[in-house]
N, C-alpha and C positions, 0 to 999 in steps of 0.2 A: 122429450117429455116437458121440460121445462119450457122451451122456446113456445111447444104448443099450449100449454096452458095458460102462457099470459100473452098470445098470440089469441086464444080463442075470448080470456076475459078481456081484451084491449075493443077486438070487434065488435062483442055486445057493448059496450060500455060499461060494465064495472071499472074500467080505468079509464078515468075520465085526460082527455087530453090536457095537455101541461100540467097532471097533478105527479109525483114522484113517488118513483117505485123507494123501497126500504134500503138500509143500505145494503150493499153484497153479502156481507157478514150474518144479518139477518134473512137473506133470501137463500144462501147457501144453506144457513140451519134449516129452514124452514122445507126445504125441497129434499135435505136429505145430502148435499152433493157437496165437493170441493169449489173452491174459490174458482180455480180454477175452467170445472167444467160451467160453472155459472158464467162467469166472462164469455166464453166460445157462447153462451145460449143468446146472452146480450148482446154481442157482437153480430151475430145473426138476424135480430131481432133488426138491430141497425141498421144493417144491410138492407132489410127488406122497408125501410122506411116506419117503422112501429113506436121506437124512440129513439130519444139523442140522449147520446153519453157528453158530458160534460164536466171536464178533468175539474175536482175539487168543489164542486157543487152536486153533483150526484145522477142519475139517470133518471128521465123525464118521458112523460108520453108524447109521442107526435102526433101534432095537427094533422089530421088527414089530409092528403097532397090531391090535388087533383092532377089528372091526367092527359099529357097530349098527344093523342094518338098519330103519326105518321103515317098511315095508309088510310089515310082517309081523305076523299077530297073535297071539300069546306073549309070555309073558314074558322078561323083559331076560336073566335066567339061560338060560333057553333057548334064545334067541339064539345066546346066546357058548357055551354045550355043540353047540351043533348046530355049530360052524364046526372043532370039538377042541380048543377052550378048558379049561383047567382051570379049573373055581369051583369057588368054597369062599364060603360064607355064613357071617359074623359074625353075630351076633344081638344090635344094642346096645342094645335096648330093646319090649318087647312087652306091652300091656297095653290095660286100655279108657278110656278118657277121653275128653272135650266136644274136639273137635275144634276148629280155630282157623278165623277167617272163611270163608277161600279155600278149606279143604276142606268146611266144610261147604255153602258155594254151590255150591261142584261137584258136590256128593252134594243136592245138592237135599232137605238135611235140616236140622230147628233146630239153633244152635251148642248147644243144653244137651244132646242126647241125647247120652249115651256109644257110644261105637262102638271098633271096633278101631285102635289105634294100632298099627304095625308099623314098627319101622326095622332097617336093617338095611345091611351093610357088604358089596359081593363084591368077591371076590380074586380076580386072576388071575395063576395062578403063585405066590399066596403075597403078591402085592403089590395094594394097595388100588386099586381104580379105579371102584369105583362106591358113593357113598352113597344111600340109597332110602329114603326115608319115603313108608308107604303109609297109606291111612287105610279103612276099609270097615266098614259097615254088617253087622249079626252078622245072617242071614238066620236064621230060625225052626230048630229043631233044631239049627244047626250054631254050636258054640262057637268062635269064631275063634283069640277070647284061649289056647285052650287047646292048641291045634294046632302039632305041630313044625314049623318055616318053615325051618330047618338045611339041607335037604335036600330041601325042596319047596316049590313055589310057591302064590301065591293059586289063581292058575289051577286049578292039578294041584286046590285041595283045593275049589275051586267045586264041579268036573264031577264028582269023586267022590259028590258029594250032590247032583249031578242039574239044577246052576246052569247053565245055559250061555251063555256070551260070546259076545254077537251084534256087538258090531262097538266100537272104540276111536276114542276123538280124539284127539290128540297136541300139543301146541304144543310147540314148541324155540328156545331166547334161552340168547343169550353170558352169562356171570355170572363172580362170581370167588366164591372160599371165603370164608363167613363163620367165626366165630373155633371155632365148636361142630364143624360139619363137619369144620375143617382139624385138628381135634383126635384127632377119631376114625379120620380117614384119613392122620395123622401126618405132614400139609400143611404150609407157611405161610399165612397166612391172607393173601387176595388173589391165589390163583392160578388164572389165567385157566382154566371151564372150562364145558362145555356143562351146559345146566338144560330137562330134558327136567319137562313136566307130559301125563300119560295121566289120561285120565275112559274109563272099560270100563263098555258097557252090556251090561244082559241083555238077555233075548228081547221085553220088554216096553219095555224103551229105557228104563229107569228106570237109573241109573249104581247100580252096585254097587261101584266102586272108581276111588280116585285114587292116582296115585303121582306123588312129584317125585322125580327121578334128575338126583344131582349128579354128572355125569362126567368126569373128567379126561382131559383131550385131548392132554396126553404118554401117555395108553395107549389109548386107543380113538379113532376117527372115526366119523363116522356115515355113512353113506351108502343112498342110494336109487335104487330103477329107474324111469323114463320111458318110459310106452307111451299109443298112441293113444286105449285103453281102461285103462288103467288108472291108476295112483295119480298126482294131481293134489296139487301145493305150492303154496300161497302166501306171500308176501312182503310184510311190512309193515312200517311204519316204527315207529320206538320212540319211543316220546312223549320 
């Protein structure tokens, strides 16, 4: 009862995000209930992303998180423009260079060839929530290095030259900011957040690109669908 009535005023907007619910004392009179059953409603509430509790300052509404869906195959900008997202892409570095181990294993290529280096910042709303370093191999006529990424994706600039993305792997692990990331996403460094790594094969199952996406989980969640036939996770333990 509780959890859904200020679950259902939080959706409309009568609670407006980051404004503060009353204290518990005044929400338990108010509902009828114990401290107690108030807590499990808020706790719930938490859980589902609605507010944050914050020991000695009081409970708050949450910014709506946007969402990155894993069975989906596009890229991460695309994603978030398809849900009414505003991006906007920073551009903090674009050039070709030898690749460092982990990318070049993924690309099943020597670490000496140079290849595209692409990193890159999106905002949503103007506020940083995703850093992405991408790495991909410059396919025959198409100059990667030289291609505006401002405004458009790897993807968008494959298929325009006739590449086409046959199917993606994904791995996802908890991380925190190291000191380089939290700089360019104007972090502190050590803050808890999702570390997404994509390998995107072509039609020949040869990988044509990796991307690591550092995502901050005060602004996005991830989330996925479960069907009889379709997309299958698994779980595994971290060394």
């Amino acid at each position: 009862m509780i959890a859904d009535d200020l679950t259902t005023k939080i959706r409309a907007g009568e609670l407006a995000p980051g404004s503060m619910l009353p204290p518990q004392k005044v929400l338990s009179s108010r509902y009828g209930v114990t401290l107690v059953t108030l807590r499990q409603a808020l706790q719930q509430l938490e859980n589902e992303g609605l507010v944050s509790q914050e020991p000695g300052r009081g409970t708050f509404i949450a910014s709506p998180r946007s969402t990155y869906h894993l069975n989906s195959l596009r890229g991460l900008a695309e994603d978030l423009k398809a849900q009414g997202q505003t991006v906007t892409t920073l551009i903090v570095g674009q050039s070709t260079q030898r690749p460092p181990v982990w990318a070049a294993t993924a690309l099943a290529i020597p670490a000496t060839r140079r290849i595209l280096r692409l990193e890159r910042v999106r905002l949503l709303s103007g506020r940083p929530a995703v850093h992405q370093l991408s790495w991909a191999p410059q396919p025959p006529g198409l100059a990667l290095a030289d291609e505006d990424f401002s405004n458009a994706s790897l993807y968008a600039a494959f298929a325009e030259h006739g590449i086409v993305v046959h199917r993606a792997t994904e791995v996802l692990r908890p991380g925190v900011l190291d000191e380089h990331i939290a700089a360019v996403m104007h972090q502190e460094v050590g803050v808890p957040v999702f570390v997404s790594e994509r390998v995107t094969y072509g039609l020949d199952n040869r990988p044509i690109l990796v991307d690591r996406a550092t995502i901050l989980g005060t602004m996005m969640e991830i989330r996925t669908e479960r069907g009889a036939a379709g997309m299958s996770m698994q779980w595994s333990r971290q060394p």
